[in-house]
C-alpha positions as semicolon CSV with decimal commas, in nm:
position;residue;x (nm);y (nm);z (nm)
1;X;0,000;0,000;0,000
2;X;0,134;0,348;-0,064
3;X;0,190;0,579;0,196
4;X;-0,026;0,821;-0,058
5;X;-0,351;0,573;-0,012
6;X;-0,241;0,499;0,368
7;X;-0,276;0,912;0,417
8;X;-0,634;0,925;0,275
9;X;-0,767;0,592;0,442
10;X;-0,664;0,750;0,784
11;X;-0,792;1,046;0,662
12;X;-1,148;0,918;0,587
13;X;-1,147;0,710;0,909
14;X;-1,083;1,032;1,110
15;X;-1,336;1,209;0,956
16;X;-1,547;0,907;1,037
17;X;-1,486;0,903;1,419
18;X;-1,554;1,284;1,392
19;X;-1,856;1,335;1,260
20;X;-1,956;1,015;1,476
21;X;-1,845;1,211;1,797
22;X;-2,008;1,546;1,744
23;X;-2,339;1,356;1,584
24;X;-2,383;1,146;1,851
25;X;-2,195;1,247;2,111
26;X;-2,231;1,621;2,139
27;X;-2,547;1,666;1,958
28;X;-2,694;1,313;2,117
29;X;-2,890;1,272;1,725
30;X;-2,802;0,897;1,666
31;X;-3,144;0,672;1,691
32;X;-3,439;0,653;1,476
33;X;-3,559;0,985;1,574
34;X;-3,374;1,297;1,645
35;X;-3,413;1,408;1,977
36;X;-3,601;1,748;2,011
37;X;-3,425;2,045;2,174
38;X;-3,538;2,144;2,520
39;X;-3,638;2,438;2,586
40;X;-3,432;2,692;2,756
41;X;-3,562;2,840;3,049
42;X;-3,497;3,256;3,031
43;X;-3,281;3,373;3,362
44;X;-3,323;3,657;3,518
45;X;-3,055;3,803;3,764
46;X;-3,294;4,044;3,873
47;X;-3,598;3,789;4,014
48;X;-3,298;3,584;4,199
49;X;-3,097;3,882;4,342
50;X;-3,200;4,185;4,482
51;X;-2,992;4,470;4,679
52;X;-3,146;4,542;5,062
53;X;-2,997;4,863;5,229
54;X;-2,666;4,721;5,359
55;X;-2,599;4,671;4,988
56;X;-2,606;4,306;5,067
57;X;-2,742;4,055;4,805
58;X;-3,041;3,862;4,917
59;X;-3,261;3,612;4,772
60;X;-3,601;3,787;4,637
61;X;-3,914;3,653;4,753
62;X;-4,098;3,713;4,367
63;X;-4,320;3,929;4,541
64;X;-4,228;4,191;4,268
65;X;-4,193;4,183;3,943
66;X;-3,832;4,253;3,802
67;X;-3,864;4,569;3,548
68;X;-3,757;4,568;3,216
69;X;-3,449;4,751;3,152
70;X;-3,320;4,866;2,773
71;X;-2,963;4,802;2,767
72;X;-2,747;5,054;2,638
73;X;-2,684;5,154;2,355
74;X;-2,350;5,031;2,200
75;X;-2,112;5,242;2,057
76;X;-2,039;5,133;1,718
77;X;-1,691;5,041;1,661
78;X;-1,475;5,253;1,356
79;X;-1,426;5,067;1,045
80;X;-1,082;4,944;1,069
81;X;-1,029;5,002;0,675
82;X;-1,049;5,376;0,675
83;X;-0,908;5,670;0,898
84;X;-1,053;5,810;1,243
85;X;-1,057;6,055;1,472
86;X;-1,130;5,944;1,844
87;X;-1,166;6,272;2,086
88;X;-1,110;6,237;2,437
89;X;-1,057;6,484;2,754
90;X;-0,751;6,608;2,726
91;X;-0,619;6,451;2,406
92;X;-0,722;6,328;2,073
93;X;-0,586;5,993;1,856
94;X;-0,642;5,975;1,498
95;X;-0,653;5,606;1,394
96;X;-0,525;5,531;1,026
97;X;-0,568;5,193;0,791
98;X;-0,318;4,931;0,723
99;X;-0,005;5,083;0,577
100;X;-0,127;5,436;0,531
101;X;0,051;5,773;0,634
102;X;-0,254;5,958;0,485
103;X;-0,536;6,051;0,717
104;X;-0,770;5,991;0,394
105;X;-1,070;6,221;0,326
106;X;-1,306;6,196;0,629
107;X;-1,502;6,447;0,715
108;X;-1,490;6,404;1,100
109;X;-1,121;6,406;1,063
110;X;-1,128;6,732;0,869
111;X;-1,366;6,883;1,118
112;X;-1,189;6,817;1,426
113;X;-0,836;6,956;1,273
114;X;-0,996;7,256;1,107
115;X;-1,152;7,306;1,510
116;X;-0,777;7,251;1,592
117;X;-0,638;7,483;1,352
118;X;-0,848;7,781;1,493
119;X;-0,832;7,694;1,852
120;X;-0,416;7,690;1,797
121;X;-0,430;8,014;1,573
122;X;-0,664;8,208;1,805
123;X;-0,427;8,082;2,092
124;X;-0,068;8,083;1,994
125;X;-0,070;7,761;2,174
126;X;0,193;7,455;2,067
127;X;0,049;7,081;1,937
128;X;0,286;6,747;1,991
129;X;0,172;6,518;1,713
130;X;0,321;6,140;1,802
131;X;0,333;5,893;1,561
132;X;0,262;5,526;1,637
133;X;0,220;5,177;1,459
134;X;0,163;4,842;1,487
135;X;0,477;4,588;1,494
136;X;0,427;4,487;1,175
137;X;0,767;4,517;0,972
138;X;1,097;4,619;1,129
139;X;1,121;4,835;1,411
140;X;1,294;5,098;1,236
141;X;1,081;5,117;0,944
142;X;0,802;5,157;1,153
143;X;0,927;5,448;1,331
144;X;1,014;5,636;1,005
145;X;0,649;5,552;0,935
146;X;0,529;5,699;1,232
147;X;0,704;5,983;1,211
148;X;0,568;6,074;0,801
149;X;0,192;5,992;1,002
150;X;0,275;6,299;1,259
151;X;0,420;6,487;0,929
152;X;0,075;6,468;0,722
153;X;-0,072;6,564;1,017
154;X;0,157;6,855;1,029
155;X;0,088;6,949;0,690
156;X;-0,313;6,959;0,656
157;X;-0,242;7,198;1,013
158;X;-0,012;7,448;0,821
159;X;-0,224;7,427;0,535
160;X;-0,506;7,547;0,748
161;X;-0,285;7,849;0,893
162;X;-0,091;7,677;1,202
163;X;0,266;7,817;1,188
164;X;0,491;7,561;1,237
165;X;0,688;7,655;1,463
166;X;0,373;7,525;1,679
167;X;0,393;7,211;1,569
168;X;0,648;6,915;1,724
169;X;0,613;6,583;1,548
170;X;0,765;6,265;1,717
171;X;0,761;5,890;1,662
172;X;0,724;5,632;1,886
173;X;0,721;5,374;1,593
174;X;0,578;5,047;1,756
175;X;0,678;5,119;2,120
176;X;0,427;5,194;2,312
177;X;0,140;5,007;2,199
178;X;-0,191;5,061;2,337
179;X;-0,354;4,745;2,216
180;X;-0,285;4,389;2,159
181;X;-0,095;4,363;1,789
182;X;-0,267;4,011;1,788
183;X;-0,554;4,084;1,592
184;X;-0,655;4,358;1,310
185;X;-0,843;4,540;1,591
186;X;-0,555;4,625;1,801
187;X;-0,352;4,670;1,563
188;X;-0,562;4,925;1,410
189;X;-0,543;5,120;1,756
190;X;-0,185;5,131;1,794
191;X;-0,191;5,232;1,453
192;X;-0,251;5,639;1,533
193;X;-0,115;5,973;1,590
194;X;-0,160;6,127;1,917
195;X;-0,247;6,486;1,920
196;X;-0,175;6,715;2,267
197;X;-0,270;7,064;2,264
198;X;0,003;7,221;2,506
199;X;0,055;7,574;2,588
């Protein structure tokens, strides 16, 4: 026998044993009839537990009926194929796509540096823009590419009547990440420029 025929016979037989397993064993199907689902029963953390004053949890009696509650809304999460801005208090990041330098044409984007622009014109204030990626590629690539990020950034400022001497761009390449580089979605968020406002 070659070891060409041996490969697919085990092959087959594996497949076999698997599809066995998860038929019968996991999904419990094997018999004349499939076996019908059962019925979940719904659970309710609020008609088991309830809060008294000494913010102890207690058993509820089911005297009273648990209220219905809307969960919150979810924010929606940024499309990790195009460019972003993401606000916060005392800083903002703006989050780019897989090997780009270009903050692309988004109008958010343009919004909050045009808001930027006039806040440092008005104020004769300074802006740090840091560069960051992902580690994918070499470390020092990455930090050249970090650095022409903080430079576009730059630019679209000036061009909006920043002077530059208020303007520092640095790179941090892929040093200080602020996300797991294990998956497209962290990567995306270490892929950003950070923007301080400083005075």
């Amino acid at each position: 026998m070659s070891s060409r025929v041996l490969v697919v016979a085990v092959f087959v037989l594996w497949s076999a044993i698997s599809w066995y397993w998860y038929v019968c064993g996991i999904k419990q199907q094997c018999g004349d009839q499939p076996v019908a689902a059962q019925q979940a029963v719904p659970f309710e953390p609020e008609s088991v537990l309830s809060q008294d004053n000494t913010g102890i949890e207690t058993e509820n009696s089911g005297a009273m009926e648990p209220e219905e509650k809307t969960p919150a809304p979810q924010p929606s999460e940024p499309d990790i194929t195009k460019a972003h801005v993401e606000e916060l208090a005392d800083h903002a990041l703006i989050h780019f796509p897989y090997n780009s330098t270009r903050k692309e044409d988004n109008a958010d984007i343009d919004d909050y540096l045009s808001r930027l622009a006039n806040q440092l014109v008005e104020s004769g204030n300074t802006v740090t823009l840091t560069g960051h990626t992902d580690n994918v590629g070499d470390s020092k690539t990455n930090h050249a590419f970090a650095l022409r990020r903080a430079k576009n950034i730059r630019d679209i400022l000036i061009a909006k009547g920043v002077q530059r001497k208020q303007i520092v761009c640095k790179s941090e390449g892929e040093k200080k990440p602020v996300a797991t580089n294990d998956n497209p979605r962290g990567r995306y968020q270490n892929r950003r420029v950070e923007v301080r406002v400083g005075r």
